[in-house]
C-alpha positions in Angstrom: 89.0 -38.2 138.7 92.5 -37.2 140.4 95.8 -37.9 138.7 99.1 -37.5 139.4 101.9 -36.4 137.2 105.1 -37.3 138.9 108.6 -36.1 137.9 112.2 -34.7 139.6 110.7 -30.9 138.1 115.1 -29.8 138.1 114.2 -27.3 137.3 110.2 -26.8 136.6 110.1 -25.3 132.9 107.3 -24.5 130.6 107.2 -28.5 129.3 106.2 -29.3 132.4 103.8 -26.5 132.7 102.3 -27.5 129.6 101.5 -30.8 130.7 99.7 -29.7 133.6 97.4 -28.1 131.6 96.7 -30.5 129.5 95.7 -32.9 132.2 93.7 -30.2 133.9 92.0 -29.4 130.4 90.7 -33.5 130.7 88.6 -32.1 133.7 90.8 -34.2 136.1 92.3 -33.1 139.2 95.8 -33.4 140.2 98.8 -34.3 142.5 102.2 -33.2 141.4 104.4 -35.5 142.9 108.2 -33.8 143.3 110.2 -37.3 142.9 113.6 -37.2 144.5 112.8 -34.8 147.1 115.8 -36.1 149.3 118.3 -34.9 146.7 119.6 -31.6 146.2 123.1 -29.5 145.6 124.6 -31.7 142.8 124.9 -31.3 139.5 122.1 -33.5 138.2 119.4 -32.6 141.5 120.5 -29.0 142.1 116.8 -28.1 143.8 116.2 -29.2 147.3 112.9 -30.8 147.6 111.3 -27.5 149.4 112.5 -25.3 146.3 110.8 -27.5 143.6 107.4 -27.2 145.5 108.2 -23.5 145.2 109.0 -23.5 141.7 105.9 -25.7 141.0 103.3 -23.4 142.9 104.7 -19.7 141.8 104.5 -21.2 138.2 101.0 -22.7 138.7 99.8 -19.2 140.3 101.4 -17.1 137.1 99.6 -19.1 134.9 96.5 -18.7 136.7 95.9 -22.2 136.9 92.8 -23.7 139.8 95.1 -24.4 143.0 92.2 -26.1 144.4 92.4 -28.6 141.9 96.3 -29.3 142.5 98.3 -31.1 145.2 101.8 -30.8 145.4 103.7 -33.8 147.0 107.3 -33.9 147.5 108.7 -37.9 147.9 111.7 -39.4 148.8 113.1 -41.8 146.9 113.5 -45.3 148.9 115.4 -47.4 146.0 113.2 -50.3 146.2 111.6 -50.4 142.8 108.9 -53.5 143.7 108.2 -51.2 146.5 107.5 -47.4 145.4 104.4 -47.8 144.1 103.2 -48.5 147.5 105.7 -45.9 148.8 104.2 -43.5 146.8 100.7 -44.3 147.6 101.3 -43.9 151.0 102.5 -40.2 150.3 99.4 -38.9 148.1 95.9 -38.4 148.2 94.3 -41.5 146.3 94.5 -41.3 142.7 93.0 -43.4 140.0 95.5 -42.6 137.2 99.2 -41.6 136.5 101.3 -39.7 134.1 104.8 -39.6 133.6 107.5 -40.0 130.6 110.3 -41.5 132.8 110.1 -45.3 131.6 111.0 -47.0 134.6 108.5 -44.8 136.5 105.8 -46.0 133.6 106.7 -49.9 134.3 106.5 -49.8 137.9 103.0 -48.2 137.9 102.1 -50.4 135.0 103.2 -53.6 137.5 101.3 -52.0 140.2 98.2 -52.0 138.3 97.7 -48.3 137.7 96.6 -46.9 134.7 99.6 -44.7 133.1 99.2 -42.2 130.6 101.4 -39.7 128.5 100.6 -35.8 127.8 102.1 -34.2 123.9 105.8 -33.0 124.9 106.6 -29.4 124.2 110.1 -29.9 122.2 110.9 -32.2 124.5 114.5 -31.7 123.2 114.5 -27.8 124.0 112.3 -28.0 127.3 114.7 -30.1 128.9 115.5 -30.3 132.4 118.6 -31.6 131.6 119.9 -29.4 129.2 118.2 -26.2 131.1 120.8 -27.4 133.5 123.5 -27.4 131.3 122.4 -23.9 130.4 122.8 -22.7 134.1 126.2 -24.4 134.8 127.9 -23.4 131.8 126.2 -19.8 132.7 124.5 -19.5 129.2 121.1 -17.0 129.9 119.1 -18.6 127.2 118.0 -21.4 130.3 115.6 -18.4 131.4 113.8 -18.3 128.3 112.5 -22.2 128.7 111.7 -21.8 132.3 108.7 -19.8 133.6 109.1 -16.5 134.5 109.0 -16.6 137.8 110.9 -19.7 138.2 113.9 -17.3 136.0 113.5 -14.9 138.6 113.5 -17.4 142.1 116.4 -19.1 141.0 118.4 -15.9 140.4 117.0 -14.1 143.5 118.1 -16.6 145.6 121.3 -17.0 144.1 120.9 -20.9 142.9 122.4 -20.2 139.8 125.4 -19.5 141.6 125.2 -22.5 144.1 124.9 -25.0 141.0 128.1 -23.8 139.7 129.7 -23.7 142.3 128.7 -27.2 143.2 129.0 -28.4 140.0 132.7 -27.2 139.8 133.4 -29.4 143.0 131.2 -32.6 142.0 132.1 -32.5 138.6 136.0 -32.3 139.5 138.2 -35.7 138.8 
């Protein structure tokens, strides 16, 4: 059976990780679908599409987890909600099930007639995206401790860090 688990992944961090395995654990395969892949350089989609993927693999490969058992998918939004389901379909290796913890995301595929299922959270409230971000653009280290390790060290190689603050100074601006 092949499932996909479908989220924005800005950044990947060891929640996300976690669910992976658990999926894979069920025997299934998978397609990891980077949602939002259009976006990047603003304070809420920092990542470009391409980076994500990046972030996804190197952290699959640390953990030693199958690659030929995982897809990675990057997918532009098109802002047509009664649409995306087919949008996405039309993107990813056939698939008989779904997970994700974005409600709207949940609904759609629901309506579409896809089964949809959740994974445990890891603290969802620590392993946040969101608040990783935060982390970052108020330039508080602890963000590399909820990331995976070599997620920590892409982002900092390649100076990201930096861009989302900088970014985030100009976006955020009134």
């Amino acid at each position: 059976m092949r499932s996909v688990f479908i989220g924005r992944f800005q950044p990947v961090h060891k929640g996300h990780v976690h669910t992976v395995k658990q999926i894979l654990e069920k025997g299934e395969d998978l397609v990891i679908v980077i949602g939002s892949a259009q976006y990047s350089h603003t304070p809420k989609n920092p990542f470009t599409g391409g980076e994500r993927v990046m972030f996804m693999k190197q952290a699959l490969i640390e953990e030693g987890l199958p690659l030929d058992r995982i897809d990675i998918v990057p997918l532009a939004d098109i802002n047509i909600h009664p649409l995306w389901v087919a949008h996405l379909k039309s993107f990813v290796p056939d698939f008989e099930k779904a997970y994700s913890h974005n409600p709207l995301v949940a609904r759609l595929l629901k309506d579409a007639g896809v089964d949809v299922h959740e994974t445990e959270l890891l603290e969802r409230t620590t392993y946040s995206a969101k608040h990783i971000r935060d982390l970052i653009q108020w330039d508080n280290s602890e963000w590399e401790i909820l990331v995976p390790p070599v997620v920590a060290k892409l982002i900092k190689e390649h100076k990201m860090d930096e861009r989302m603050r900088e970014v985030g100074e100009v976006t955020t601006k009134r």
